[in-house]
C-alpha positions, 0 to 999 in steps of 0.5 A: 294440193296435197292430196295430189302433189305431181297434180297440182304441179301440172295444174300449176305450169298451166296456169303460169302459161295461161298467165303469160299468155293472158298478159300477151294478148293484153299487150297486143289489143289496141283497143282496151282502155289503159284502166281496163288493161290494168284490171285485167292484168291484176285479175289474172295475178290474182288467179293463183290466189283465188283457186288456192282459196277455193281449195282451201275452202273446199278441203275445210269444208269435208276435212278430214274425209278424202272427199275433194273430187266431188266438183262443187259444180255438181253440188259438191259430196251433198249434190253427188248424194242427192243426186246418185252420180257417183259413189260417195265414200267409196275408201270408207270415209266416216267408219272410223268415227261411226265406230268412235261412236258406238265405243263411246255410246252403245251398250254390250251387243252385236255389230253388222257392217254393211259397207262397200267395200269391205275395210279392214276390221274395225276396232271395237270395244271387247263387248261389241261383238262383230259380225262379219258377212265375210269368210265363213263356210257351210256345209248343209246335209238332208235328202232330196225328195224326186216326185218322179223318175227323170233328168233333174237339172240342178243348178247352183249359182254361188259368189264364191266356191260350192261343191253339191254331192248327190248320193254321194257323187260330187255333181257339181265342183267349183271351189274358187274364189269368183264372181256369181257363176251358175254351175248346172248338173243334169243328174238321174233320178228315181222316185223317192228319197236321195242324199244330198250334200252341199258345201260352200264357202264365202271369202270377200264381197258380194256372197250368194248360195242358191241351189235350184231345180228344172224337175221333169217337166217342171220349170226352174226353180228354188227347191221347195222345202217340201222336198227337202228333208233333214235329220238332227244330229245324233236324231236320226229322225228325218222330218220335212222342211229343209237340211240342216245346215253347219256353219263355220267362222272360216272358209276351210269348213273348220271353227264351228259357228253355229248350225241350224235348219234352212228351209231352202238354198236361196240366200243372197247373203248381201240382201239378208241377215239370215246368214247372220242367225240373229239381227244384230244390235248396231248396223253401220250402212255407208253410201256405197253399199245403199246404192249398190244394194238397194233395199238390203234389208229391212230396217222397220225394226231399226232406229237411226241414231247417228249419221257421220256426214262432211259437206251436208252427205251422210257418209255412213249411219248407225242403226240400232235394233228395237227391242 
């Protein structure tokens, strides 16, 4: 009722027109008991009443969580959970009180959220570092390794933006915000060594770089990191096994973030923590995000130690890594 007022007015007229019709119908049957006339007409006063309890003890029962479209029919938010008919907290009902949580309890570290949809960034205390899966960039330099002369198929699937540069040709340019696209460039190769380059950058929700191969003769695949080669900074020593990718804290490819060696192109940032360089301390996981990314990661070296739950359905949970 006050969630949805303008709702809850049509709900009103309509039940004051199944009354009056109700009470109509009542007059007009001849055959009902004078007793029986009367209990009707006092159950159906009283319907208003008993659907503003029901309400009342549906919203005591999720308050304060914005969780009332979950029909008790269907088990209510528990039976929804349970049940994977819809999903649950999908406004981020219980980050706020996961985040209390961590305030209160956890020791100095790094958080990870893995919640759908993205919320606005959480308030933390000062020594809990967050670490956002959105809005960075990378840039990864080596050379590709041709095993023969030929048409090389190279395929890049990316959520959001990439650009790959061979031999300093851009072969492949798609700088936009979108959903996961495949981009494919046919490029001619000799044997041996070639540079490659390759940018991308990651704005909100779902995130994956991929860079693949269809060799002459070959079929698709992730470009082993036996043809990948890569050189340190300021080494200039080529060693095999990956590029050397930079990392950046925003989409521009600016505020450097960290760099290492990635042994291939084959990141689906939403399944992985490898983007994060290191796992983080505390992990904060909701409902939405289980279901749409079932198995993300491996949480073996986690422990559960908090779940904000309303009505008997975990909202969100806190993991903390073992040491």
């Amino acid at each position: 009722v006050i969630l949805f007022p303008a709702l809850a007015l049509m709900a009103a007229a309509g039940l004051r027109q199944a009354q009056g019709l109700g009470r109509q119908a009542l007059q007009r049957s001849p055959v009902l008991p004078s007793g029986w006339s009367r209990a009707l007409r006092g159950m159906i006063a009283a319907l208003p009443a008993a659907l503003l309890l029901y309400l009342l003890l549906i919203d005591l029962r999720i308050h304060p969580y914005y969780l009332d479209y979950y029909n008790e029919l269907v088990g209510g938010p528990s039976g929804v959970y349970q049940r994977h008919l819809l999903e649950l907290a999908w406004w981020n009902e219980g980050t706020d009180e996961a985040v209390a949580y961590l305030n209160q309890v956890a020791p100095p570290g790094r958080v990870g959220l893995l919640l759908e949809p993205i919320p606005r960034e959480p308030s933390l205390r000062r020594d809990l570092k967050l670490i956002s899966r959105d809005q960075f960039s990378a840039r990864w330099r080596g050379k590709l390794d041709a095993p023969r002369a030929g048409e090389y198929q190279l395929i890049a699937i990316s959520d959001d933006g990439v650009r790959v540069w061979v031999d300093q040709r851009l072969v492949i340019d798609h700088w936009q915000r979108r959903p996961v696209t495949e981009d494919r460039a046919m490029v001619t190769l000799r044997p041996g060594l070639h540079d490659l380059q390759v940018e991308y950058f990651q704005d909100r929700g779902q995130a994956a770089i991929r860079l693949l191969w269809e060799p002459p003769g070959g079929g698709r695949e992730a470009i082993p990191a036996g043809h990948l080669l890569y050189a340190e900074p300021g080494s200039g020593q080529l060693k095999r096994g990956g590029l050397w990718g930079e990392y950046f804290r925003r989409v521009d490819l600016t505020e450097p973030w960290v760099s290492r060696v990635d042994p291939q192109l084959n990141i689906d940032v939403s399944r992985a923590f490898s983007y994060w360089m290191a796992p983080p301390d505390y992990l904060l996981v909701n409902a939405p995000y289980e279901w749409l990314h079932p198995g993300p990661v491996d949480l073996t070296r986690y422990t559960l130690q908090y779940t904000v739950r309303a009505a008997g359905a975990p909202l969100v949970k806190v993991y903390r890594r073992m040491r």
